[in-house]
MIVEXGU-394912 format. One record per residue (C-alpha): x, y, z. Coordinates in nm, 3 decimals, always signed. Layout:
% MIVEXGU-394912
X,Y,Z;
...
% end
This chain:
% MIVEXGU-394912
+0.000,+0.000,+0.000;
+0.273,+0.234,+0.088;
+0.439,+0.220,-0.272;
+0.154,+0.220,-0.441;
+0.073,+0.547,-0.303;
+0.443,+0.688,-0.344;
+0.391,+0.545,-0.684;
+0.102,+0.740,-0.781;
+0.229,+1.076,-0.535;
+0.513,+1.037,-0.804;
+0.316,+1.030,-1.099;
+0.107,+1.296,-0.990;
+0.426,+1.507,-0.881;
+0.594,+1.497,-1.201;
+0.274,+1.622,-1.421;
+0.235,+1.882,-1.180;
+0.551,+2.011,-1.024;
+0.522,+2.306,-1.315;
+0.268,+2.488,-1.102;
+0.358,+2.273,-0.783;
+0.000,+2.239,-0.686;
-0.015,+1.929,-0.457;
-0.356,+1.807,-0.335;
-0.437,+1.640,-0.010;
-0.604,+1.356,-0.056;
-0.878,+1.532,-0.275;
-0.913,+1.497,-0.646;
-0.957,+1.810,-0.898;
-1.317,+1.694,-1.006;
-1.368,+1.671,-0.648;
-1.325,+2.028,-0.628;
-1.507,+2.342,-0.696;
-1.422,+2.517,-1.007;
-1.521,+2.849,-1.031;
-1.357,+3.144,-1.218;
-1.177,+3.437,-0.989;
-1.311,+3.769,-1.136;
-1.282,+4.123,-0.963;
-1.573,+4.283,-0.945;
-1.480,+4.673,-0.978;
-1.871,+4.833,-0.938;
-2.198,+4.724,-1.105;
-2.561,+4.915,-1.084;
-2.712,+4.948,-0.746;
-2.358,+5.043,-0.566;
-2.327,+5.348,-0.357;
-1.992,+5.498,-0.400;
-1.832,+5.708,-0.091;
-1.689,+5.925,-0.375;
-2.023,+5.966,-0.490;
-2.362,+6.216,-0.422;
-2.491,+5.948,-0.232;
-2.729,+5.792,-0.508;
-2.635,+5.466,-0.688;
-2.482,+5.382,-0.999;
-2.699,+5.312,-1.261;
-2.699,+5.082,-1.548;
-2.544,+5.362,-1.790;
-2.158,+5.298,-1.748;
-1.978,+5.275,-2.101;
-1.732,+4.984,-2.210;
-1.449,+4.967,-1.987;
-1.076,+5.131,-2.039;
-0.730,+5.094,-1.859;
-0.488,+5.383,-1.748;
-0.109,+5.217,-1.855;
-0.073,+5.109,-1.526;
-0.388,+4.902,-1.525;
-0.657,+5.103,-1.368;
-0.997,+5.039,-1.494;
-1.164,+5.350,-1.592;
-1.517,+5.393,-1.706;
-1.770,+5.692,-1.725;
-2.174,+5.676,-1.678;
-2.475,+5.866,-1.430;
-2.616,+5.791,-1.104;
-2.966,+5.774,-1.034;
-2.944,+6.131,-0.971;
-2.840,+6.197,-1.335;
-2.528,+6.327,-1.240;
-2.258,+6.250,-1.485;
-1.929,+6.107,-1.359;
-1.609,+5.926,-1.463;
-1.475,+5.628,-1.260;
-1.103,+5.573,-1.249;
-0.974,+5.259,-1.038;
-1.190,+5.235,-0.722;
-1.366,+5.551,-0.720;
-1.574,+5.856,-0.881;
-1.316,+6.125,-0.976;
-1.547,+6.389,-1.122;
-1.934,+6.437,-1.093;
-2.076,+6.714,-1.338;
-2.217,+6.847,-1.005;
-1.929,+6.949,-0.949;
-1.917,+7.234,-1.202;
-2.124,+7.484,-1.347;
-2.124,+7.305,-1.698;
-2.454,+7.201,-1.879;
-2.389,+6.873,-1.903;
-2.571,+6.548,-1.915;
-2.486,+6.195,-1.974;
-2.742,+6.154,-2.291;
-2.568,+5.919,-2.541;
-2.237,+5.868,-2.265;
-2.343,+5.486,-2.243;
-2.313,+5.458,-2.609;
-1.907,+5.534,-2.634;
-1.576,+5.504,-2.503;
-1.386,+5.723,-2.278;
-1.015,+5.682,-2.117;
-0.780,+5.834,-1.847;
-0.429,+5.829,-1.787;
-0.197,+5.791,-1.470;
-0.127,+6.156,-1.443;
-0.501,+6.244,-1.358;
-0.635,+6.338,-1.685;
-0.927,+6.210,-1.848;
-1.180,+6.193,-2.147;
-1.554,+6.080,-2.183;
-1.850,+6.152,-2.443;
-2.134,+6.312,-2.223;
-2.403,+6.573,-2.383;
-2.362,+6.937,-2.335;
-2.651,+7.144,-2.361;
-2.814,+6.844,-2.552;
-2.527,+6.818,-2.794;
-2.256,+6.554,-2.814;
-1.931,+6.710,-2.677;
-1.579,+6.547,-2.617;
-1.507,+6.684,-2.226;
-1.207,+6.603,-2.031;
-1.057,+6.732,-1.696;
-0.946,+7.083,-1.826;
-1.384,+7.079,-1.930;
-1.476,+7.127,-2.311;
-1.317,+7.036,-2.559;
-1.543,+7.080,-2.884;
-1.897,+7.004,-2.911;
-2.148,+6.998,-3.222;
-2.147,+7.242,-3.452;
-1.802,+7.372,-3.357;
-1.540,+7.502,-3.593;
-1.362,+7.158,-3.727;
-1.023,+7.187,-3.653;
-0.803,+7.099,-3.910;
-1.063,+7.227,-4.181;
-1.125,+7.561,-4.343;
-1.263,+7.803,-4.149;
-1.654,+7.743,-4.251;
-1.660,+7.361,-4.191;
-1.790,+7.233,-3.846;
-1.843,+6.956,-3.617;
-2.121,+6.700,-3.725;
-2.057,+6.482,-3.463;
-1.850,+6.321,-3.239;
-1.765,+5.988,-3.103;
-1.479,+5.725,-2.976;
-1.281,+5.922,-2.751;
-0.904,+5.838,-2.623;
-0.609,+5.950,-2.451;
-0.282,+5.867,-2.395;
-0.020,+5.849,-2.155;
+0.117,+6.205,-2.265;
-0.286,+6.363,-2.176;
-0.335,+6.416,-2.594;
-0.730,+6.319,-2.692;
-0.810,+6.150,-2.946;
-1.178,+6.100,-3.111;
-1.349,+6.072,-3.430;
-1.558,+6.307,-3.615;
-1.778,+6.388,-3.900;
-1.793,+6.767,-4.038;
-2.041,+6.913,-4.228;
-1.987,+7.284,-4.458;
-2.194,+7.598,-4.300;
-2.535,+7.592,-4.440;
-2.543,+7.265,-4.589;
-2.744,+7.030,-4.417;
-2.574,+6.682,-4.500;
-2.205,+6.513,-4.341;
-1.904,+6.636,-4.582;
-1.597,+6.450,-4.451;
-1.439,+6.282,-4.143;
-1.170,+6.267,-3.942;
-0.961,+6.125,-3.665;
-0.865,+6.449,-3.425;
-0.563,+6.468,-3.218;
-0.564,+6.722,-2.894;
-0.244,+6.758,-2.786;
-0.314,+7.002,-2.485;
-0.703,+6.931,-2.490;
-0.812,+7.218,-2.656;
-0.952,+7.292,-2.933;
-0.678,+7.506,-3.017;
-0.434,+7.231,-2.987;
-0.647,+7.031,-3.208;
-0.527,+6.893,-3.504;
-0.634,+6.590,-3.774;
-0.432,+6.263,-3.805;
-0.648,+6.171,-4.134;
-0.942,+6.368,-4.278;
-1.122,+6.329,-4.594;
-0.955,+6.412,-4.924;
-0.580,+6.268,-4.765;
-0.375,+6.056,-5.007;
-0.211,+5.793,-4.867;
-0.022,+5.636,-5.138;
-0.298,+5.613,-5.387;
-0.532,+5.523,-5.194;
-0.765,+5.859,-5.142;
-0.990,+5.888,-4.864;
-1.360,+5.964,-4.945;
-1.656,+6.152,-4.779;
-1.650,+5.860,-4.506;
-1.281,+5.815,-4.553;
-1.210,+5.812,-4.166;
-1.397,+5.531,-3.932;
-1.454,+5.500,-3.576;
-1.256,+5.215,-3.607;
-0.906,+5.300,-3.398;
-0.667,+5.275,-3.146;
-0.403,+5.452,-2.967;
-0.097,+5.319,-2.820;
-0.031,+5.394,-2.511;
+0.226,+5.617,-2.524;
+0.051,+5.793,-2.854;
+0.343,+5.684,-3.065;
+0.131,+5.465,-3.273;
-0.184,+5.450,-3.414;
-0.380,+5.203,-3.609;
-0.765,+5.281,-3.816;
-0.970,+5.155,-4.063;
-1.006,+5.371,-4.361;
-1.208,+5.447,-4.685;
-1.188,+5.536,-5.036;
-1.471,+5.521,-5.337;
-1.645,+5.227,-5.434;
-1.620,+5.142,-5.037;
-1.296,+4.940,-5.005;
-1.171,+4.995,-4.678;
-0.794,+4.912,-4.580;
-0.614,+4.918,-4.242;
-0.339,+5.161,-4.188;
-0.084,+5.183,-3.906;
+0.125,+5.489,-3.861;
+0.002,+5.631,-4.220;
+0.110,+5.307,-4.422;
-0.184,+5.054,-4.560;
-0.097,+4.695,-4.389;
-0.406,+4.519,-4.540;
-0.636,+4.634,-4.762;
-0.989,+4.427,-4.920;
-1.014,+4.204,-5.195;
-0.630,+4.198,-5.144;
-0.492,+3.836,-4.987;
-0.437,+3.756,-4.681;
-0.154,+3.593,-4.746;
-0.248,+3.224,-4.610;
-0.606,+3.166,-4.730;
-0.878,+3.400,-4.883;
-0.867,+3.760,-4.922;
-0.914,+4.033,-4.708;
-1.298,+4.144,-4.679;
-1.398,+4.310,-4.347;
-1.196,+4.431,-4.105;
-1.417,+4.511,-3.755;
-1.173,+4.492,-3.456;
-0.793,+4.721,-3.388;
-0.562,+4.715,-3.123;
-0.218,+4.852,-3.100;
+0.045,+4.875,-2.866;
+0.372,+5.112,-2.761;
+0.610,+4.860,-2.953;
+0.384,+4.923,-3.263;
+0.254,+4.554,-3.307;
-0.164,+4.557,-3.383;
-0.404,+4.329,-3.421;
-0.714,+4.299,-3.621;
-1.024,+4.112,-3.666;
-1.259,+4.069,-3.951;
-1.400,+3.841,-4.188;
-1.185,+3.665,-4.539;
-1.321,+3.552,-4.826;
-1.206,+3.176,-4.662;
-1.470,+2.886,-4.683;
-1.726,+3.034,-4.447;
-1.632,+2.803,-4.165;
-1.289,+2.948,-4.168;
-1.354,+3.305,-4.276;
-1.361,+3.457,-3.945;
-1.017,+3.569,-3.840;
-0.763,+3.743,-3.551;
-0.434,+3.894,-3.762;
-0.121,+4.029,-3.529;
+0.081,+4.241,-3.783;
-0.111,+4.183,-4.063;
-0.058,+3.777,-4.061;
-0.375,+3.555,-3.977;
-0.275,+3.413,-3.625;
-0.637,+3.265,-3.539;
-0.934,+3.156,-3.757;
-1.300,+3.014,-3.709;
-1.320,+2.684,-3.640;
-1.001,+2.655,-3.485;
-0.949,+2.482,-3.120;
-0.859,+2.702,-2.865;
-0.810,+2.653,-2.494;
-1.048,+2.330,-2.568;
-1.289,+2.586,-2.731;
-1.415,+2.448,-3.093;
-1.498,+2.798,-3.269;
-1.774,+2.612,-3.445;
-1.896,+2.819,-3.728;
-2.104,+3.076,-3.684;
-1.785,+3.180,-3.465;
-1.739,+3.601,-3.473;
-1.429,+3.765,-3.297;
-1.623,+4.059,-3.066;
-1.333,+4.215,-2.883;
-0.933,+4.227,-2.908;
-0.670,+4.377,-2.697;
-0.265,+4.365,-2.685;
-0.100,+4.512,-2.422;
+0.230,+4.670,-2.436;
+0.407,+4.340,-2.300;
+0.265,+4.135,-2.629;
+0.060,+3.948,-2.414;
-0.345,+3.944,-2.603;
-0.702,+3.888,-2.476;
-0.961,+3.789,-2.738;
-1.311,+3.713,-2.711;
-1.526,+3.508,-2.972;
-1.888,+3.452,-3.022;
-1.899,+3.077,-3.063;
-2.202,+2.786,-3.112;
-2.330,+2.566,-2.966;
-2.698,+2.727,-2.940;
-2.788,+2.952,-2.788;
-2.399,+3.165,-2.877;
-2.211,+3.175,-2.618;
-1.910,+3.408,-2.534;
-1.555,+3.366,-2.436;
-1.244,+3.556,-2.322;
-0.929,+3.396,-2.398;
-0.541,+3.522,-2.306;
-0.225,+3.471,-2.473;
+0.134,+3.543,-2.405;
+0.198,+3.426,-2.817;
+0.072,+3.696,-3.043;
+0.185,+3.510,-3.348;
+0.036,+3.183,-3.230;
-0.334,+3.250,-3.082;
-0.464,+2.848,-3.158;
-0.200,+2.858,-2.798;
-0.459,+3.095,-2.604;
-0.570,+2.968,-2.251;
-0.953,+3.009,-2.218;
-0.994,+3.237,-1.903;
-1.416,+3.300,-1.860;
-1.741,+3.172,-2.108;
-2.083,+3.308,-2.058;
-2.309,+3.074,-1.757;
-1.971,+3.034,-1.573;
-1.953,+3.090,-1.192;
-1.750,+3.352,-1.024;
-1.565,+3.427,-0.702;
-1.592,+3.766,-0.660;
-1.447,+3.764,-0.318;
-1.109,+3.495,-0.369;
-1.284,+3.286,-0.085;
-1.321,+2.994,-0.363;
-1.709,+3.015,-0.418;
-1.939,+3.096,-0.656;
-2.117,+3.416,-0.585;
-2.278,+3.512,-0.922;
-2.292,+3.367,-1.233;
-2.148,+3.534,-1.557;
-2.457,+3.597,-1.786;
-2.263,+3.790,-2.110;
-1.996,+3.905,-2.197;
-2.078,+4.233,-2.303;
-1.910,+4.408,-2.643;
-2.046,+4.544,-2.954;
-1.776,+4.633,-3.193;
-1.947,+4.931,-3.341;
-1.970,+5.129,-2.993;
-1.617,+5.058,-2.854;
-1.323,+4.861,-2.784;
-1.529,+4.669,-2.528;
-1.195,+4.471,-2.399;
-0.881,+4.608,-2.223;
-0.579,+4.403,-2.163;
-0.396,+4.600,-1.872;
-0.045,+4.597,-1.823;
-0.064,+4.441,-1.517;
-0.254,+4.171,-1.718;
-0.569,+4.241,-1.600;
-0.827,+4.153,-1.844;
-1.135,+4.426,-1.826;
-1.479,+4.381,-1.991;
-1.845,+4.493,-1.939;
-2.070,+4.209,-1.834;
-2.432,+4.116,-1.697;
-2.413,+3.905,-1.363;
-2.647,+3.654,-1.227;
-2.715,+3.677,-0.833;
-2.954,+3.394,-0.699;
-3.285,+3.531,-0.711;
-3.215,+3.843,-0.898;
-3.261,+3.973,-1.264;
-2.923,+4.052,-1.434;
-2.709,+4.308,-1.295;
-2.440,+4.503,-1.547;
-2.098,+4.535,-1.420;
-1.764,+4.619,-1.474;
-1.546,+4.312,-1.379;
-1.144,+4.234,-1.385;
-0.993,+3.918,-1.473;
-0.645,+3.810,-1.347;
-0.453,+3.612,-1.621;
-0.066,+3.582,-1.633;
+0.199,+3.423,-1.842;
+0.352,+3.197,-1.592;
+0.634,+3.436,-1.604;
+0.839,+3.520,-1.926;
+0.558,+3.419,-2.146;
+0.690,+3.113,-2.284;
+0.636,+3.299,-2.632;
+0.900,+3.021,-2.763;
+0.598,+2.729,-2.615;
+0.284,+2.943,-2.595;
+0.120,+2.737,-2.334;
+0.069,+2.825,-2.032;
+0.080,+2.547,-1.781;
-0.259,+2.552,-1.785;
-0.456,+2.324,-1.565;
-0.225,+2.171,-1.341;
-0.032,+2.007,-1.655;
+0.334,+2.174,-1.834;
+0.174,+2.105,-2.175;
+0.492,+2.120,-2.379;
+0.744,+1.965,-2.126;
+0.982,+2.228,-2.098;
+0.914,+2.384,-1.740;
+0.740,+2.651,-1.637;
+0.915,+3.005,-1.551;
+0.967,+3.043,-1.153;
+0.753,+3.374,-1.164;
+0.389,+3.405,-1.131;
+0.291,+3.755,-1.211;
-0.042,+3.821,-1.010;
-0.241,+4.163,-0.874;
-0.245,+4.141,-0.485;
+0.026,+4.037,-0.202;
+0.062,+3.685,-0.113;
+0.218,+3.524,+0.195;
+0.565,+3.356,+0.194;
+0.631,+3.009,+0.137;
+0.813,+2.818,+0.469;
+1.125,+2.593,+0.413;
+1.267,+2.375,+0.194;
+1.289,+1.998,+0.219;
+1.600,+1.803,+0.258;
+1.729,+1.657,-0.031;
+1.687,+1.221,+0.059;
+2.052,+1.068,+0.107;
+2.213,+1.425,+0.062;
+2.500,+1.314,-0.126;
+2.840,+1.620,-0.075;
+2.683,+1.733,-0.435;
+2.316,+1.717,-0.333;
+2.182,+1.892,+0.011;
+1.834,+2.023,+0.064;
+1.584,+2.115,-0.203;
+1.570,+2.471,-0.273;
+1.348,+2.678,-0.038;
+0.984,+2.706,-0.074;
+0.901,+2.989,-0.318;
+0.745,+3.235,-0.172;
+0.370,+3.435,-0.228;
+0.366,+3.713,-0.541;
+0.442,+4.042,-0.386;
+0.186,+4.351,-0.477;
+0.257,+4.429,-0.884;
+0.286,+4.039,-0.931;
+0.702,+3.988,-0.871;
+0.745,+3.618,-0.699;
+0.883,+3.573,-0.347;
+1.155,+3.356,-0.324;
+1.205,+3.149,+0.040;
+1.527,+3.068,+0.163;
+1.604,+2.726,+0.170;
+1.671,+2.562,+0.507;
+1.950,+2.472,+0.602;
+1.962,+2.036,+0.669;
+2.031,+1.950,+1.027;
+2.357,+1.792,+1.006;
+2.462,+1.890,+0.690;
+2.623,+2.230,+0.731;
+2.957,+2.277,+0.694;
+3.106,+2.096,+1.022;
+2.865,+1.770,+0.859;
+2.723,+1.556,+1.021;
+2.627,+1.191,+1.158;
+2.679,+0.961,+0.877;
+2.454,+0.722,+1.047;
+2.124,+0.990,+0.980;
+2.010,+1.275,+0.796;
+1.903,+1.592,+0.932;
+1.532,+1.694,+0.893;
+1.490,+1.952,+0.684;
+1.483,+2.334,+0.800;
+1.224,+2.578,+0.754;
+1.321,+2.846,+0.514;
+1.232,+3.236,+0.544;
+0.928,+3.355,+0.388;
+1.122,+3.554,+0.092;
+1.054,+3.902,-0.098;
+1.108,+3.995,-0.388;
+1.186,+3.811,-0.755;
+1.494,+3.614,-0.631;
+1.470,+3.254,-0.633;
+1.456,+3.035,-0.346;
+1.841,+2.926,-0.238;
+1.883,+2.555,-0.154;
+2.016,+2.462,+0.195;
+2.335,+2.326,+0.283;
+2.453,+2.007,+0.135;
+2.354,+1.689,+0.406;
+2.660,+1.456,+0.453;
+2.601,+1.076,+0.444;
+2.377,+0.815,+0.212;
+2.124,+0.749,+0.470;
+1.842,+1.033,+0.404;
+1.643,+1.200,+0.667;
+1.258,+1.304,+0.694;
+1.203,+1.509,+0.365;
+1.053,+1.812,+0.545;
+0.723,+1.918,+0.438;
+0.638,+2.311,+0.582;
+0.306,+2.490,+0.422;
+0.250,+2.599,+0.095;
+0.331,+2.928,-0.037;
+0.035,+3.101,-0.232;
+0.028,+3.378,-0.476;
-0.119,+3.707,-0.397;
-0.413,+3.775,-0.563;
-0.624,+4.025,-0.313;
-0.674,+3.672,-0.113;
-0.342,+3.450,-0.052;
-0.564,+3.126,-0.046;
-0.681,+3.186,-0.392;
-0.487,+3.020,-0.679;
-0.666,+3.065,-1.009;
-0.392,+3.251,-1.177;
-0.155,+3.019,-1.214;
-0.408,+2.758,-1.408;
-0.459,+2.575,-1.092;
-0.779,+2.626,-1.044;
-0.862,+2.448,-0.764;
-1.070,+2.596,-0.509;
-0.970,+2.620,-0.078;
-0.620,+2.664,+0.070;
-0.323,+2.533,-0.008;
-0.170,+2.128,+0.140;
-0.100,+2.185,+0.492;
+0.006,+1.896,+0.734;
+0.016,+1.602,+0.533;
+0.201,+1.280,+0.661;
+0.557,+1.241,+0.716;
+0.534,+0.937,+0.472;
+0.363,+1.070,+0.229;
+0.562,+1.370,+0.189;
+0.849,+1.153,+0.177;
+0.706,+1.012,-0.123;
+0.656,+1.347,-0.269;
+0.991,+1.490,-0.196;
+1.134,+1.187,-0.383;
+0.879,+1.295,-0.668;
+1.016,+1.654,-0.627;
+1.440,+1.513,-0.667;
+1.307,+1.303,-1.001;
+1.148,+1.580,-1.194;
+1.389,+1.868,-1.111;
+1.677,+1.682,-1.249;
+1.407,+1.618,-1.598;
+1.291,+2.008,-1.607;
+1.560,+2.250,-1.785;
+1.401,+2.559,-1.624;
+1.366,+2.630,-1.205;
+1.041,+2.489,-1.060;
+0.780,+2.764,-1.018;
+0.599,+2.961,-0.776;
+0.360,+2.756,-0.568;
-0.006,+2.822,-0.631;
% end
């Protein structure tokens, strides 16, 4: 009985020392799986930074500053207007004098940076206006800037900002006493004012042949972060449209693709500081493949592809992309089987999306709380692709996304929710898995960083190495929990009793020591070497767990497993894993990773 469990301890610990998630006793199925989610604010909450009413159901899609806080803009049941940046309201129109309202504010984007400034779409005096911190910026019926001097604003729409404070939103102009649109544009603000307003592409501009028309400019865009980059779908006659990134076409219809089909709608953009984009569209593919995701203008992901044990069964639509400044990419599809369901999916591959890790579908379960149980149920995933990004990617890897929430006993709720994802480290762009679900999919190891939100607690000591031969000594301590911003803690390994430097017995081993709880992204050091061939008592000390606002929850690192980490297991039996632990370190060509 005794080796058949330190047979199957073994087995287990060798397809799961990549994530080193050990269960006691209790099989996965056994468990409860439920997907971590942060719940940020939905309708119905009071916030202290508030006027004391509750948020209604009017807050737009969702943005990200660059350093990943979630931003959004909406009313309270008051009516008062406000923007939302990271846990709180940082402006209510009640504030100023300004006639402003938030008519049409649910029905566009907005964005803020880290340096307090901020953008949203709310109505002034019953018109459309672009308004940011400094107030104003144009409304309807404006002067265009960029135009001659008797061309105004038609309207307005998609507004972003950078890192830098410069706005960004599209608009359609119309000439003084004509009654009908007359050209578009994509505006730039570099001081947000509308004297520091100028046009990235209007109507009429030439870009290499290709001569945009009356709608030449659509509200199809993105911004890097930094502003260095841009990326927008564009329009001459006969209505071909074309993609082009920093002023140079990258893809343009009835054109190929390259792989298979030709270019024929392109719905979905997303570009980052480093100048890499994706897109999303439809080809001219058999129609169960014609769906697509392109990074840099090559086809990384199609319809009907497998992903994350997702069939994208045709009618399969991409509804929201986002790559973050890291490379790293969330995606979300609209998939079969009846009724279509939704689902988010991460990758730290760009070029290789089939590798994506499913993080979230529609009718899944949430812990909103990181206690392990299901308090709501996700009802949608909420995008539209002709209203706004709908998806961020933060660069703390913090997936953010509109959605409608289940409670027991309650109609649907709409919310603005986070979801932690992470890379397992470096990415493993070389692999593109993930160690997802307890299992190192390619072989090769998984990185010894976990990159989580939240502070974690440290891991306690190492285990002796068995038989501690002058070349062996203890195992390396236990890693540590992710400290706040996601770096991993590395423990210090202990030290074996009778194997520091004035050795010991031969005739025992020494149990192992208890290493310090480490900080920081340095790696666990092993203790000293033991002396002798007869082993001790592999030490066993708690589990380390990443920080993810709870230290006991552990979805991030694909083991999804719900409760706390193994604590006080048998002296045997953790003999029989620390033999499992000696086998698959020496098989591994990368340092064991951060315990769940």
């Amino acid at each position: 009985m005794l080796m058949q469990l330190l047979t199957v301890g073994r087995r287990r610990l060798l397809l799961c020392t990549a994530c080193l998630c050990v269960s006691a006793g209790l099989s996965a199925a056994a468990q409860a799986q439920v997907v971590r989610a942060r719940l940020v604010a939905q309708d119905g909450d009071v916030a202290a930074s508030g006027d004391g009413s509750a948020l209604s159901s009017t807050m737009t899609y969702p943005a990200s500053t660059p350093l990943g806080k979630p931003v959004f803009a909406g009313a309270l049941d008051s009516d008062n207007t406000y923007v939302w940046v990271d846990d709180q309201i940082v402006f209510l129109a009640s504030q100023t004098s300004d006639p402003l309202s938030a008519s049409g504010v649910i029905t566009n984007s907005c964005g803020a940076n880290d340096s307090g400034n901020w953008v949203m779409l709310p109505s002034w005096n019953g018109l459309p206006a672009v308004y940011t911190d400094l107030g104003k910026l144009v409304t309807v019926d404006d002067p265009a800037p960029g135009f001659a001097t008797d061309v105004k604003i038609w309207s307005v729409s998609m507004p972003q900002i950078d890192a830098s404070g410069a706005v960004y939103f599209r608009g359609t102009v119309y000439l003084d006493g004509m009654n009908s649109e007359s050209g578009t544009a994509l505006f730039r603000s570099t001081d947000r004012s509308a004297a520091g307003t100028t046009t990235l592409y209007k109507t009429g501009d030439d870009l290499n042949g290709f001569v945009l028309d009356t709608f030449g400019v659509s509200n199809r865009y993105d911004i890097s972060n930094d502003g260095a980059h841009h990326i927008v779908r564009v329009q001459k006659t006969a209505l071909v449209h074309a993609v082009v990134v920093d002023g140079t076409r990258v893809a343009t219809e009835a054109e190929s693709t390259g792989s298979e089909g030709d270019w024929e709608a392109f719905e979905l953009f997303s570009i980052n500081s480093g100048g890499h984009y994706l897109f999303a569209g439809d080809s001219t593919a058999p129609t169960i493949r014609d769906a697509y995701i392109a990074y840099d203008a090559q086809i990384t992901l199609r319809e009907g592809d497998t992903v994350g044990g997702v069939e994208l069964l045709n009618p399969a639509t991409p509804v929201g992309v986002s790559i973050n400044d890291k490379g790293h990419v969330a995606h979300v599809w609209n998939h079969n089987p009846s009724p279509p369901s939704r689902t988010l999916f991460y990758s730290c591959n760009p070029a290789d999306l089939t590798k994506s890790k499913k993080i979230v579908s529609d009718d899944d379960e949430l812990d909103l709380n990181g206690d392990g149980v299901a308090d709501a149920t996700l009802d949608r995933l909420q995008l539209a692709t002709n209203l706004g990004p709908g998806l961020t990617l933060a660069e703390t890897d913090m997936v953010y996304v509109r959605a409608g929430l289940k409670y027991a006993g309650s109609s649907v709720v709409r919310a603005t929710l986070g979801f932690p994802v992470n890379c397992c480290g470096d990415g493993a762009v070389q692999s593109g898995e993930d160690c997802d679900d307890n299992n190192d999919v390619d072989g090769d190891g998984c990185s010894a960083t976990c990159k989580l939100e939240g502070s974690g607690t440290g891991g306690t000591g190492g285990v002796a190495g068995a038989g501690g031969a002058s070349t062996g000594g203890a195992s390396a301590g236990g890693a540590g929990g992710a400290t706040t911003g996601g770096a991993t803690a590395g423990g210090t390994g202990g030290a074996a009793s009778g194997g520091a430097a004035a050795g010991g017995a031969t005739s025992s081993g020494g149990a192992a020591g208890s290493g310090a709880a480490g900080s920081g992204a340095t790696a666990g050091q092993g203790g000293a070497a033991g002396s002798s061939a007869s082993g001790g008592t592999a030490g066993g000390g708690e589990s380390g767990s990443v920080g993810n606002e709870d230290p006991s929850d552990d979805s991030g690192c694909g083991c999804r497993q719900a409760g706390t980490p193994t604590r006080g297991m048998a002296a045997w039996l953790l003999l029989g894993l620390g033999l499992g632990v000696r086998v698959s370190r020496r098989r591994r060509r990368s340092p064991r990773r951060a315990q769940c």
